[in-house]
Structures are given as C-alpha cells and as structure tokens.
GUBA-238521 format. One record per residue (C-alpha): residue in one letter; x, y, z. Coordinates in steps of 0.02 Angstrom, whole numbers, padded with zeros to 5 digits, always signed. Example, Ala and Ser with C-alpha at 12.3 -4.5 7.8 and 13.67 -1.06 7.14 Angstrom:
<nodes>
A+00615-00225+00390 S+00684-00053+00357 
</nodes>
This chain:
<nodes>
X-01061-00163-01724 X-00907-00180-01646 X-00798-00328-01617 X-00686-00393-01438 X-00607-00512-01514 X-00602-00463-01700 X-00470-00582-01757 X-00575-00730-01751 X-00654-00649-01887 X-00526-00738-02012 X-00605-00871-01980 X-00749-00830-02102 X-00616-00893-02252 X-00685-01052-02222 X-00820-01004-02298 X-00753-01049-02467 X-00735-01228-02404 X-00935-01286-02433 X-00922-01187-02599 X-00805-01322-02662 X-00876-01444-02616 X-01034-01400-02714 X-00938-01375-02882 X-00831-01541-02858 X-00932-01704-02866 X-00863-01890-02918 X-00915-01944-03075 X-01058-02099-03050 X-01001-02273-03118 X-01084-02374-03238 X-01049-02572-03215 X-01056-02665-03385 X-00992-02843-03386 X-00892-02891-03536 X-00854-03076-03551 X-00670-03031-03577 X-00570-02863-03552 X-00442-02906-03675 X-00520-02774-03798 X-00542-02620-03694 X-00422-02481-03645 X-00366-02421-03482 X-00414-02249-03436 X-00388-02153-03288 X-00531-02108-03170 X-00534-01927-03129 X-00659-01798-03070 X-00752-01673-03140 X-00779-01478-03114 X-00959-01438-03093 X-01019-01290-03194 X-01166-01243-03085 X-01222-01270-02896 X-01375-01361-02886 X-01412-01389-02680 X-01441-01197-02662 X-01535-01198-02501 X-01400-01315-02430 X-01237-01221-02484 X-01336-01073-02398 X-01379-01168-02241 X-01181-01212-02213 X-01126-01039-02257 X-01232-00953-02128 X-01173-01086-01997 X-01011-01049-02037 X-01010-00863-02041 X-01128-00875-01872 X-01013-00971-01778 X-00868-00863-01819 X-00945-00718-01775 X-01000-00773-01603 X-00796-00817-01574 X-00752-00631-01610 X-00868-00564-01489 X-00982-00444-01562 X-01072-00315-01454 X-01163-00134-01482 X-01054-00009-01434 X-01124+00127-01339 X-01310+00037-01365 X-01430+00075-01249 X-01434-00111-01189 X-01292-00081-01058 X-01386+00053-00982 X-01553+00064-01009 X-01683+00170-00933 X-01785+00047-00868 X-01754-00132-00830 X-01695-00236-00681 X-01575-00143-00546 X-01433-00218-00448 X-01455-00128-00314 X-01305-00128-00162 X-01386-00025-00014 X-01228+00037+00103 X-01269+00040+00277 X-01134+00147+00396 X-01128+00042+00575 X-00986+00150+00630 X-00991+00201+00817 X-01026+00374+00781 X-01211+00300+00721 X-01256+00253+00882 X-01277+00446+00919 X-01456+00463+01012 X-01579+00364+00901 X-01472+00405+00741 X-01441+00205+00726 X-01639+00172+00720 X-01668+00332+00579 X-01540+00223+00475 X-01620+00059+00485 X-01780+00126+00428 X-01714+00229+00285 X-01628+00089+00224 X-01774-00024+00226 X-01863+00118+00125 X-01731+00164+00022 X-01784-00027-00080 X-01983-00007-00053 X-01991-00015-00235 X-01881-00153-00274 X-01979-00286-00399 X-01963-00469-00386 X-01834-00441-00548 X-01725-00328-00443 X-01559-00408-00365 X-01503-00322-00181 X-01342-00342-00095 X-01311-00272+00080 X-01143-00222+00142 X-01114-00173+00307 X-00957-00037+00338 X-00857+00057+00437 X-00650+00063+00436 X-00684-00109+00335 X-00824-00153+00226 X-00903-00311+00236 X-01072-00412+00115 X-01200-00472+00246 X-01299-00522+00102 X-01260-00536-00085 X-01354-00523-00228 X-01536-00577-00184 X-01694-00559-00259 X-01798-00562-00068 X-01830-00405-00021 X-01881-00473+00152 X-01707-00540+00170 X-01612-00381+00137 X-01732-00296+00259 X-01698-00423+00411 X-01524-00405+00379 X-01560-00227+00414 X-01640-00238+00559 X-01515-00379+00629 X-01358-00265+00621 X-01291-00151+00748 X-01160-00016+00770 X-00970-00066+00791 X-00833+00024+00866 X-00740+00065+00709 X-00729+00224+00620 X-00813+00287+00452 X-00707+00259+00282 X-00804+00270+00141 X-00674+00208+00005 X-00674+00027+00076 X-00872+00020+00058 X-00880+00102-00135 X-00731-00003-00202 X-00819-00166-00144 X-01002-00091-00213 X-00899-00065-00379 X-00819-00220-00380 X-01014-00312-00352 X-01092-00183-00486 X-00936-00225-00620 X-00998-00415-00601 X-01174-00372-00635 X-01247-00418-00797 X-01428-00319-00768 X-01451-00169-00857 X-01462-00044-00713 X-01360-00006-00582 X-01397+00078-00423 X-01302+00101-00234 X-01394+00163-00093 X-01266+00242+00026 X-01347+00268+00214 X-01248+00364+00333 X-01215+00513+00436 X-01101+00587+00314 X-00954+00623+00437 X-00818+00733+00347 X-00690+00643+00439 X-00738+00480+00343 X-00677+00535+00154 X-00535+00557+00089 X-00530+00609-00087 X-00461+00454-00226 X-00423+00480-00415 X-00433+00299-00426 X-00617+00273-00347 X-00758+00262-00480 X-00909+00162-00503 X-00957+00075-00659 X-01022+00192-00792 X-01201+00180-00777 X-01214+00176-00585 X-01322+00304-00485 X-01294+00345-00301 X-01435+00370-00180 X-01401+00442-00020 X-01503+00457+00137 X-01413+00559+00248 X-01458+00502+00424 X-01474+00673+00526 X-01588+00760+00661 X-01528+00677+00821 X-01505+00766+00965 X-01429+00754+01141 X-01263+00777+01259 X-01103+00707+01173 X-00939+00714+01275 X-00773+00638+01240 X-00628+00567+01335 X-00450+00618+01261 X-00329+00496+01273 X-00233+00503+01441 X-00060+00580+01482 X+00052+00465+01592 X+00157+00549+01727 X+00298+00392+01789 X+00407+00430+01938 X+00542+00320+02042 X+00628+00337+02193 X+00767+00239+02236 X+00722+00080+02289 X+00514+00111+02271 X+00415+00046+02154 X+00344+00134+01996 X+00203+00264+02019 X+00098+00348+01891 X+00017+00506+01861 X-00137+00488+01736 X-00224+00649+01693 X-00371+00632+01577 X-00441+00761+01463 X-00635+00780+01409 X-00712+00868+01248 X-00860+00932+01253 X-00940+00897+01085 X-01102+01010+01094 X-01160+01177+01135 X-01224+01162+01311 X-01104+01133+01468 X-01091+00979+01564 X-01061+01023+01732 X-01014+00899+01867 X-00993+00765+01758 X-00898+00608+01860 X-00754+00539+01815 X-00661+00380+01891 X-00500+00290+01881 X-00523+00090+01872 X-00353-00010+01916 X-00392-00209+01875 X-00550-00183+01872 X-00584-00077+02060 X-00632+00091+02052 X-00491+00182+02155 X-00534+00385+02117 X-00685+00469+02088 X-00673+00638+02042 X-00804+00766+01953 X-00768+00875+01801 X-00834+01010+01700 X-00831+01040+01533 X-00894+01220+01438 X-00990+01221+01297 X-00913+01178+01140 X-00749+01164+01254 X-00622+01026+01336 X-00546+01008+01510 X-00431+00895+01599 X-00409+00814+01761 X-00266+00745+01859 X-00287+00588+01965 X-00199+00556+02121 X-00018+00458+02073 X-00015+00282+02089 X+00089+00139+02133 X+00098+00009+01984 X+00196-00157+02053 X+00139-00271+01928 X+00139-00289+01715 X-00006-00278+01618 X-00087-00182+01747 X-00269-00118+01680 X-00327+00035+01685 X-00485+00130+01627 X-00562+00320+01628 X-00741+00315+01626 X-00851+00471+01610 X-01036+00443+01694 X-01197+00518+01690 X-01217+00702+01776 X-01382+00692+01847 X-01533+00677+01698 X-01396+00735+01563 X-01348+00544+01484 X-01222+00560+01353 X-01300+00513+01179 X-01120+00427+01123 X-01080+00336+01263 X-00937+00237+01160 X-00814+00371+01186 X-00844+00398+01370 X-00706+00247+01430 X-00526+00248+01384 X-00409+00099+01415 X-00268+00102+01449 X-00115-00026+01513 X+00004+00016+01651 X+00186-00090+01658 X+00315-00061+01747 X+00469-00064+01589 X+00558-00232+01590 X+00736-00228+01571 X+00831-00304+01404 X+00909-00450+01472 X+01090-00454+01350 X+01245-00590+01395 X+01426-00531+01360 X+01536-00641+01369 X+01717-00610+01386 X+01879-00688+01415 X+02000-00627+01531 X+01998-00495+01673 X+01827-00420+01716 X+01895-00233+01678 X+01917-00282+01518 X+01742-00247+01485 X+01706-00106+01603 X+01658+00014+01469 X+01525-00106+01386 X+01464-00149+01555 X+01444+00011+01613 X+01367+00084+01469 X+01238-00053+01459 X+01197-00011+01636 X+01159+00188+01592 X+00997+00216+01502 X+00789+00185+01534 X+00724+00170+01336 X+00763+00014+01358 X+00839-00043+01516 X+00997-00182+01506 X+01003-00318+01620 X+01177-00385+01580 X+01262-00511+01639 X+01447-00546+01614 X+01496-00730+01577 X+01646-00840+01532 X+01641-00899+01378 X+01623-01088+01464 X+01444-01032+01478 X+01404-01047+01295 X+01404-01239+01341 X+01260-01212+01453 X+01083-01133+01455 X+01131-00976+01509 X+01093-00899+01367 X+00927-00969+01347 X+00906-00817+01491 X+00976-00693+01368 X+00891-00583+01226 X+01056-00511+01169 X+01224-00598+01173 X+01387-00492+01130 X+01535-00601+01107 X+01703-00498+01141 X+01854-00578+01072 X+01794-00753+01115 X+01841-00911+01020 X+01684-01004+00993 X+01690-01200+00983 X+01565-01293+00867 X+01439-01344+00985 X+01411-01166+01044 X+01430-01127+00871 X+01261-01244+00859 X+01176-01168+01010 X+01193-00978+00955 X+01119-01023+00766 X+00981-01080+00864 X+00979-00942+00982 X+00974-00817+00844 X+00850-00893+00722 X+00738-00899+00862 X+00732-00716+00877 X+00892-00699+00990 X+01028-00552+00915 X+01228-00613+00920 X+01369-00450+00909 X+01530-00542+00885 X+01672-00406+00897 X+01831-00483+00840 X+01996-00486+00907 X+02143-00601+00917 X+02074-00745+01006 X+01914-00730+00910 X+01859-00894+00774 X+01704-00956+00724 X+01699-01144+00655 X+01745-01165+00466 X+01592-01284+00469 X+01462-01160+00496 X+01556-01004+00418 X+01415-00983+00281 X+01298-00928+00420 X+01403-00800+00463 X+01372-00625+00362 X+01549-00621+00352 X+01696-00703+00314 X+01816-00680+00447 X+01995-00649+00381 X+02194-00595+00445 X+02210-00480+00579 X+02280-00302+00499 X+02410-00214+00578 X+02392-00030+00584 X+02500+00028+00754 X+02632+00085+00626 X+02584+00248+00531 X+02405+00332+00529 X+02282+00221+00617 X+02129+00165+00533 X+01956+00281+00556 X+01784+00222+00532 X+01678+00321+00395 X+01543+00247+00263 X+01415+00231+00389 X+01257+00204+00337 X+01145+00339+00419 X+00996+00270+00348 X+01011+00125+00467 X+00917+00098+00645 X+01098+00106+00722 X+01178+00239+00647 X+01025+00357+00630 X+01014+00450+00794 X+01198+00497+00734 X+01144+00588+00585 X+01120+00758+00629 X+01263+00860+00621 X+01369+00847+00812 X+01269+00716+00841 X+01432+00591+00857 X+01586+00599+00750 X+01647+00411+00746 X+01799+00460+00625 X+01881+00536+00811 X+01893+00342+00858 X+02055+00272+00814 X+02081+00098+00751 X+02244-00001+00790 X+02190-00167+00731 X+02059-00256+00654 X+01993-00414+00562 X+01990-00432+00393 X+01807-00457+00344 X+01727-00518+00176 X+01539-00489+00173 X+01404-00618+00111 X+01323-00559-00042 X+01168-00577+00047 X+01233-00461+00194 X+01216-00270+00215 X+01366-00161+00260 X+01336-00033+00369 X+01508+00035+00420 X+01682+00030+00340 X+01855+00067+00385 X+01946+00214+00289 X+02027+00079+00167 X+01853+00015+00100 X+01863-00147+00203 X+01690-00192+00305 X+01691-00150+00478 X+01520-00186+00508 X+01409-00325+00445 X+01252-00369+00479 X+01102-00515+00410 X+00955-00563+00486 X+00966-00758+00509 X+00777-00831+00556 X+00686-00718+00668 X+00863-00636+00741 X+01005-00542+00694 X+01171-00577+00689 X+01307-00424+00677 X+01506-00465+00647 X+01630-00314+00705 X+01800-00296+00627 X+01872-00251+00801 X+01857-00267+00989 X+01734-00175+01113 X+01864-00149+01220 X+02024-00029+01222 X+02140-00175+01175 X+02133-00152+00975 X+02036+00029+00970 X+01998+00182+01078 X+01792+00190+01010 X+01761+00163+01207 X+01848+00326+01263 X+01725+00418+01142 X+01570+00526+01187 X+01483+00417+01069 X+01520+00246+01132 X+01378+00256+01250 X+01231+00283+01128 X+01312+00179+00993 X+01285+00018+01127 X+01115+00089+01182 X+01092+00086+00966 X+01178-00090+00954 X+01068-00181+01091 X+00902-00098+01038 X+00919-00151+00857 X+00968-00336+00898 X+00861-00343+01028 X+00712-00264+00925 X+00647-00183+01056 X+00510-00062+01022 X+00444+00056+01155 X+00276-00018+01171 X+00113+00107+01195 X+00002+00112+01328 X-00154+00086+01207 X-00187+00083+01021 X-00338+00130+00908 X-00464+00005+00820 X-00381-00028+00654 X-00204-00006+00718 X-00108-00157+00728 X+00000-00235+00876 X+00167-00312+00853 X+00152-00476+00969 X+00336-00505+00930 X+00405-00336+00995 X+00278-00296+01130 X+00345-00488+01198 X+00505-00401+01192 X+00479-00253+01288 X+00410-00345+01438 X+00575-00450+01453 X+00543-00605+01330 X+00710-00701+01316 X+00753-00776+01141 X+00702-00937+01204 X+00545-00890+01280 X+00503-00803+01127 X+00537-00961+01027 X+00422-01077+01108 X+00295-00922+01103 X+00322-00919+00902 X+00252-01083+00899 X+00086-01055+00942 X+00001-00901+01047 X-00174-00882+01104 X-00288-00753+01092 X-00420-00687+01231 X-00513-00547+01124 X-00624-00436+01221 X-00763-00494+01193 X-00736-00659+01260 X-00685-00761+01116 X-00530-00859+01093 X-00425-00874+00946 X-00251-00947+00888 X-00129-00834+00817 X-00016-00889+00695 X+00167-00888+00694 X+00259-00799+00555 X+00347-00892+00416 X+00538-00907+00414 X+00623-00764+00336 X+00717-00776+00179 X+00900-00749+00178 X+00937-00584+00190 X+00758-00529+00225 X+00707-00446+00386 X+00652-00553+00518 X+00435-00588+00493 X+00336-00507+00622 X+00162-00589+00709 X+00035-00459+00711 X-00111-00441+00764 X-00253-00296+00712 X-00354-00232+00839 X-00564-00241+00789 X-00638-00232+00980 X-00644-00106+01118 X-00559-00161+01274 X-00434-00258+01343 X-00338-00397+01211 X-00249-00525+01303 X-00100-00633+01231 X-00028-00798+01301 X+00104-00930+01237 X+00084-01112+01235 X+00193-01253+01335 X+00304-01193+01478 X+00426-01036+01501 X+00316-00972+01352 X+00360-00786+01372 X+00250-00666+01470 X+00099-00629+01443 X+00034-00487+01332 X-00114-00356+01363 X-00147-00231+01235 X-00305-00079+01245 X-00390-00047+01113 X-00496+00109+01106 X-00635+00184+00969 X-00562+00329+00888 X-00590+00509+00940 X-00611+00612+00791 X-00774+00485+00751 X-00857+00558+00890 X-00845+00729+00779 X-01008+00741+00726 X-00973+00878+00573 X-01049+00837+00407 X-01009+00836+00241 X-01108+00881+00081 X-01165+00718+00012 X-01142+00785-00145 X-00966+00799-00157 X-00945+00634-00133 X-01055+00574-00265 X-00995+00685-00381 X-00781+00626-00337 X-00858+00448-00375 X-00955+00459-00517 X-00857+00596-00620 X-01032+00664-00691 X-01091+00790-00562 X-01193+00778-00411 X-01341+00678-00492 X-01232+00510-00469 X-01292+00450-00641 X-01161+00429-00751 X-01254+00382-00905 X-01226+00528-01027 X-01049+00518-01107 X-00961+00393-00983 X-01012+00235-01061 X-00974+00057-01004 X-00792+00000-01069 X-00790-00139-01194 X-00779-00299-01105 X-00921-00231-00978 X-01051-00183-01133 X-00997-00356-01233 X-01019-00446-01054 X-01217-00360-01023 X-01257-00414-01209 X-01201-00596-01233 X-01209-00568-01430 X-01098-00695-01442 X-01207-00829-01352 X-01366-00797-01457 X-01256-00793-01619 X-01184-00972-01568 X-01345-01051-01528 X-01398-01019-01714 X-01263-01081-01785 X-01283-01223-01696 X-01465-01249-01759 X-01431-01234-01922 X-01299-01349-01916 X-01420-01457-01857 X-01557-01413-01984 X-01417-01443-02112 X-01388-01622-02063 X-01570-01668-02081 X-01575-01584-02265 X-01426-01664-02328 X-01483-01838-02260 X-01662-01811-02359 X-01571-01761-02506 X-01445-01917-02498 X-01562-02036-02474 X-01674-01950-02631 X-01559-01976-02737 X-01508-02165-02684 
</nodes>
C-alpha cells in the first residue's frame, strides 16, 4: 500500500481525541433541599478521571471513522496492482484513421474504412471508442463512446484530405485521451499506409504504460501514379514590354511501367492556353517547357495539370495539378524628403533607382509635404536633414505604427519636437565636430542584423573606409537596439519597432555634406538593406505547401501596399478559401515596446487558389496565394509498422507495455479511487455512530 498524499496521514493523531472523551465524564448531581445553607461548606465542583471505558463498541465506531477518513485524504492506491492494467476488463479503445492524400491511392481509401470498422468487431457494450481522424494535424471526430454503430458511421462518413502523413500529432492526442481514461485496458488501433515519409523519430512520444498498438497496414493497391514537380519560372523584360514568363514543369513517374504520351496543359485564369504531351520512363521523371508568356496583370493564376493517356488513369490524381501565381513585382513605393537643391540627394536617389529584389519607386519631396497626404502614398519615408514640425511629427507616428518605416538621418537643420521625443529610439543630442584631426569611422555593427548581414562575409563591404566629419550626438532608449556605432562608442544607428513599423535614427546625413558613406562601394546595398528592412518586404513565392503558412502582412507588401493601405487592411481582411467558404481574418495585436512588429498569418489547409481582400476603401491590393499537396506524400514507400510501435511503446514490437513499465503514481491512484471507497465508509459509520450514541443517551436518561 502506498500513499499520494502521505502527509495527511498525521491526521490519524486525532485519534486520541474520542479516547478522552471516554475516560473524562462530569460527575452527576444530586439535588437535596436543605431549609437553610448556613451549615454546609463550599466545595469546588470538579471532574473526574475515569478508570475504565465502558461504550466499547462506540469508542471503536469513532476510531475507525476517524482513521477511515484520514486515510482516504492521503490517497492510498496499490502500487504496481494488477487493477491498472488488467488482463481483461473494459478497453478504451482510440482507432487512428490516416485520411492523408496519399490514401486515396486506387481503392486504398475503401481497404481502410473497412479495416477500421473490423479492427472494433469485438468491442462490448462496456468498451469506450474514440475516433480521430489525421494527417499533418490530428483531429477527434468522435470521443469516447460506447456505440459501436457510431464509431463505424463516422468511418464510413470521412474522406481523404490533401495534407500529408505525421504520425506524432495523431499518437500524442491518442495518449493524451488514453492518460484520461480510468478503464483498465488500453488499446489504439492505428490504420494507415505506413508511409516512411510520415515518422520522424521522438524521445518524448510514449503512450501510457499499459497501452497496446494495433495496426492494420492498408496495402495491395495497384495502378499508374505520376507526379507533377513544382514548376521553374523563367521572367524576362524588354525595355518598355511587359513581363513574360517561362514555366517548365517536371513529372515523376512513381511506378514501374512508362507513361507515354501523357498530356499536359498550361491554364492562365482559368483558359487552357498550351497543350503539350509528355513522357515519363519507368520509375523515372521528365520535364517540359511551355511556350513564354506575357503576364500584364497581379495575381495572375496559373495551373499544370497532367491528364489521362488513353485507358492509363492515374490512381493519385491529387498530385497531377500544380498552382501556381504569376505577378508582375510591384515596386516599393519610399518618400525622401529633402531640403535644399535636388543634387543634394543624387546618390540616395540613384541608388534607390538600381536594383529588382525589390524595386523603389521614390519620390523626392519638400519637406512642406509632410503637411499633406503624400505620404499616405509612401511605404518608406527617409527624412534627410529635415526639421520636422509637430503636426508632421503627429502624422509620421501614425504613419509608422501603421506599418509605415521612418529613416531620419540627422544633420544640422534636423529636430524632432521635444513633445514627442520619447517615441523616438533616440535622444537626439549636439552636433560633434570632427573636421579637425582623425575623422570618425563606423565599426560595432551588428552583423547579426537584417541590414548589416549581407555585409558579413569577409570583402563583402568595409564601412570603416567611410569617413565621418560630423554627426549627432545620440542617446538610445533603453528599449532600443543599437546596431552601429561610431569609433568613440557613441550610437550611430538606432533602431525600435513602434506599432506595426519601424522607425531608424542616423547620427549623420545621407548625403556628402557631413560624411563621404555615399562615395563608397557599399552605399548602394546598404540603401537596398535600409529600405527592405523598413519596408519589410519579403520576396513573396509563387506557391506554398499545405501546412506552410502565408504572411498576409508581407505578401501585401510585395505587391505595392502603402502604409496607409495596409492600415485600413489591418483592420479587418477577408478570406475566399478554395473551397468556397468565406472567413474573417484577424488583425494582429499591437506590439509591445521594443518587440517586433506582430504579423497576420494565415496557414494554408486547402488545395487551390486562397484569395485575400481588405475592407472599406483604398484597402490595399488584393492577395492570391497557391496552395499545393505535398510531393514526397505521393511516395508510396513503406515503413515497418513495427518500428514505430516499438519507438512508442519502449517494450518491443508487441505494443504492450505491461511487463515492467507500470502506470506512474497519480495514473494507478486515479484507475483505483481507493480514496473514494475509503471515504464513503467513513462516512457511514459516522452515521451509524450518531444513531448508537443517541440510543445510548436516551438509555440512560
């Protein structure tokens, strides 16, 4: 007998209370009446020690009460007792049924159902079954019943999905429904095709001790199985042409017999505009090249389909269409504003205007424009020496924190208002003088950083070459990260993410007025670096994988979204899944100070096309994302069902795990309920007490 809670057991000191009160009784009272008490004495009325207990059968009733109850509270259970796991018994039975796509192989799907249905033929009416449904995610269809009928139309009612097989998802939830079971036998049914692909070893997976694995591998389907790779994209421009696109498309052939003449098309929007043939060895892959294309319009969609060649119909017809978006690349629309002669800034301007990965749109501006809505039109604003008056102080907080990035580089004229300074990552300080003696260099980068990263390698870009003549004083915010200093120590870089921006302070100009950073080979990359990271532009894919998950917020981004666009998006978007439904997506919380700006994301559970729209006007463009089933689930290789039983249960390929792995403590005190039997008798003999003591009372009265 052991004991969960074994402190309680103090409690049985209390036992010694009901002794006491058997040896100590009041001594009765006699009543004489004495005409006067003038002649008596005055003696103290005190109690008397019993010598001997005569209410045996009472004392014992309390006692055991006592001791009963006491013993329930510390939790008594068996340990190791054949209780938790017996032989025989009621089974909690969790059948796992594989619906990934790779099941809908010839008439595989159809084998599984009825093996399942089988696999709990001899469940009794005392028998509990739960059905869970899995492939990249695992999810109960039906929990915990005692209807056999039930779990079998649940069977029957499910079909394959487009996801891929994972087999961890589906045992942790079986273990987490088995760890909550209180019957005394435990049993998963595991139906699938047994893909090799779909495990991946895990110290951490086990099922409760006790538990044994059946598995009916689903096998013995036959037919033609070919694949379509996902595309390569070929983009071209001539001058003053529009964008066209090479798409060449690749096909596996899965099985041992060739598929010759198979056709192959090329959908744009939805009309078939190529139809080639293709043919594939056994055992073997090919790939085909479609005539180029002209793509004039975003979120332009595109799809490879593989057909039928002649009588040979593909048994996995999932993997015979790949989607695909074509768009032509939007350019990063940034704002500098600048005071003074245009040339000032010809060395920003033109080295916003070099580069594809992303394009710049930028505009040069007065700083009078901060006044107006110009740069609502803007996703990046850089601020070169500019004084900034309080009210556009007010409009670029607002620009920034909703999802806008600000670059002020300092200079003479530069000032921020003293009113709003704490938003600022930096305290702006004294200009510092260094045209007399050794000029200031920059060095402390912090390589680790999205800016300074492609300069990491060695000869990638030595900024200590650029020479410093001037340059702000800066004090950083305690919640800002410095990501460049001068020689001395002093910041010359600052940056914090305010909202769902980024703001960045510079100790110096961008210009050749306070520095000669321009004149360097690496001035060109390091603005390319500068309006990427504010910008958070992310070069967006032309599909994704089932599972994966799109950023809404950056793929918004790289079709042109300005920050105020983006804004109104943020505060509500739409969803058009593929299969029809609609769905609101919700915008991310604020971010903390400090914290990088929160992300809206959305995870990708269909095959096709998903389409993304914001609400009220100017809401930003409109999103399309592909979403294909993943190739390596059309590998139909197999894995020994034993080795996963064995990685799960730790006791060998039987699945049992009923020999030396017993249940832990809580789990075999849970399955016995000692405790609640134990209390229930204390209980009655409190009760039985209560009647005694009452006969006895009113037997002596």
């Amino acid at each position: 007998m052991s004991f969960l809670a074994p402190l309680f057991l103090l409690g049985l000191a209390a036992l010694a209370v009901p002794v006491l009160i058997h040896l100590t009784q009041k001594e009765r009272k006699s009543v004489v009446h004495f005409p006067s008490l003038m002649f008596l004495r005055k003696i103290p009325y005190e109690s008397v020690q019993r010598r001997r207990i005569r209410d045996w059968l009472l004392l014992a009733l309390r006692l055991a009460a006592i001791a009963l109850i006491v013993t329930a509270f510390a939790r008594p259970f068996l340990r190791g007792s054949s209780l938790a796991a017996a032989p025989g018994g009621a089974r909690d039975i969790v059948v796992l049924l594989d619906r990934s796509y790779s099941m809908g192989y010839a008439d595989s799907w159809s084998r599984a159902q009825r093996a399942a249905a089988q696999a709990i033929d001899s469940a009794t009416p005392a028998d509990r079954i739960s059905v869970v449904l899995f492939a990249d995610t695992a999810e109960i269809v039906l929990r915990s019943t005692p209807d056999r009928s039930r779990a079998v139309a649940e069977i029957n009612a499910a079909t394959p999905g487009p996801g891929s097989t994972r087999y961890g998802p589906a045992l942790k939830l079986a273990g987490s429904l088995l760890a909550e079971s209180l019957l005394p036998r435990k049993e998963v049914i595991l139906v699938s095709d047994f893909q090799r692909g779909g495990w991946l070893p895990d110290d951490t997976l086990r099922l409760p001790g006790g538990t044994t694995i059946t598995t009916a591998i689903v096998e013995g389907a036959q037919g033609a199985s070919l694949a379509l790779t996902p595309v390569a994209l070929l983009r071209s421009r001539e001058a003053g042409q529009p964008e066209r696109v090479t798409v060449t498309a690749g096909v596996l052939n899965r099985t041992a017999t060739a598929a010759t003449d198979v056709p192959i098309n090329l959908e744009i929007d939805g009309r078939v505009v190529q139809d080639l043939k293709i043919t594939v060895g056994p055992s073997a892959s090919a790939s085909i090249s479609f005539a180029p294309v002209t793509i004039t319009s975003p979120n332009t969609r595109a799809i490879v389909r593989l057909g039928a060649a002649g009588a040979n119909v593909d048994a996995l017809a999932r993997d015979n269409v790949f989607n695909f978006v074509l768009t032509p690349a939007a350019p990063v629309p940034v704002m500098t504003v600048s005071q003074g002669p245009a040339d000032a800034t010809l060395y920003l301007s033109r080295a916003l205007a070099i580069g594809e990965a992303p394009r710049f749109d930028a505009t040069l501006q007065a700083p009078e424009a901060l006044a107006g809505d110009a740069m609502n039109r803007a996703r990046v604003i850089l601020l070169n020496d500019v004084p900034t008056s309080d009210a556009a102080a007010a409009k670029l907080v607002t620009f920034v924190e909703g999802g806008g990035g600000l670059l002020m580089a300092l200079g003479q004229r530069a000032s921020w208002p003293q009113s709003r300074a704490a938003w600022l990552p930096a305290t702006i300080g004294q200009t510092v003088d260094r045209t007399r003696g050794a000029a200031a260099r920059l060095s402390g980068m912090d390589y680790g950083h999205a800016i300074f990263e492609p300069f990491r390698a060695p000869r990638s870009g030595d900024f200590s070459t650029a020479r410093f003549y001037s340059y702000r004083s800066l004090t950083a915010a305690k919640d800002a990260s410095v990501i460049a200093r001068f020689d001395t120590g002093e910041p010359a870089l600052v940056e914090r993410a305010a909202g769902r921006g980024r703001v960045i302070v510079f100790g110096s100009t961008l210009d050749l007025n306070w520095n000669d950073l321009a004149l360097k080979p690496m001035f060109l990359p390091f603005v390319h670096q500068l309006g990427r990271h504010l910008s958070g532009f992310k070069e967006q894919p032309a599909w994704l994988t089932i599972g994966q998950v799109l950023d809404v917020d950056a793929a918004e981004i790289a079709a042109g979204a300005t920050s105020g666009s983006a804004a109104r998006a943020a505060a509500g978007r739409t969803i058009l899944t593929p299969s029809g439904q609609r769905r609101d997506l919700q915008p991310p919380a604020a971010a903390t100070a400090g914290a990088a700006p929160p992300v809206a994301a959305l995870e990708l559970t269909e095959q096709g096309f998903y389409e993304i729209r914001g609400s009220g006007r100017d809401a930003g463009p409109t999103i399309v994302a592909a979403s294909n089933v993943s190739l390596a689930e059309s590998n139909l290789d197999r894995m020994d069902a034993k080795e996963l039983v064995a990685a799960v249960t730790g006791n060998g390929p039987s699945g049992s795990t009923s020999g030396q792995d017993v249940l832990p403590d809580a789990a075999q005190e849970l399955a016995q309920r000692v405790w609640w039997y134990l209390l229930f008798a204390g209980i009655l003999l409190l009760i039985a007490e209560t009647v005694l003591a009452h006969r006895y009372s009113r037997a002596r009265a």
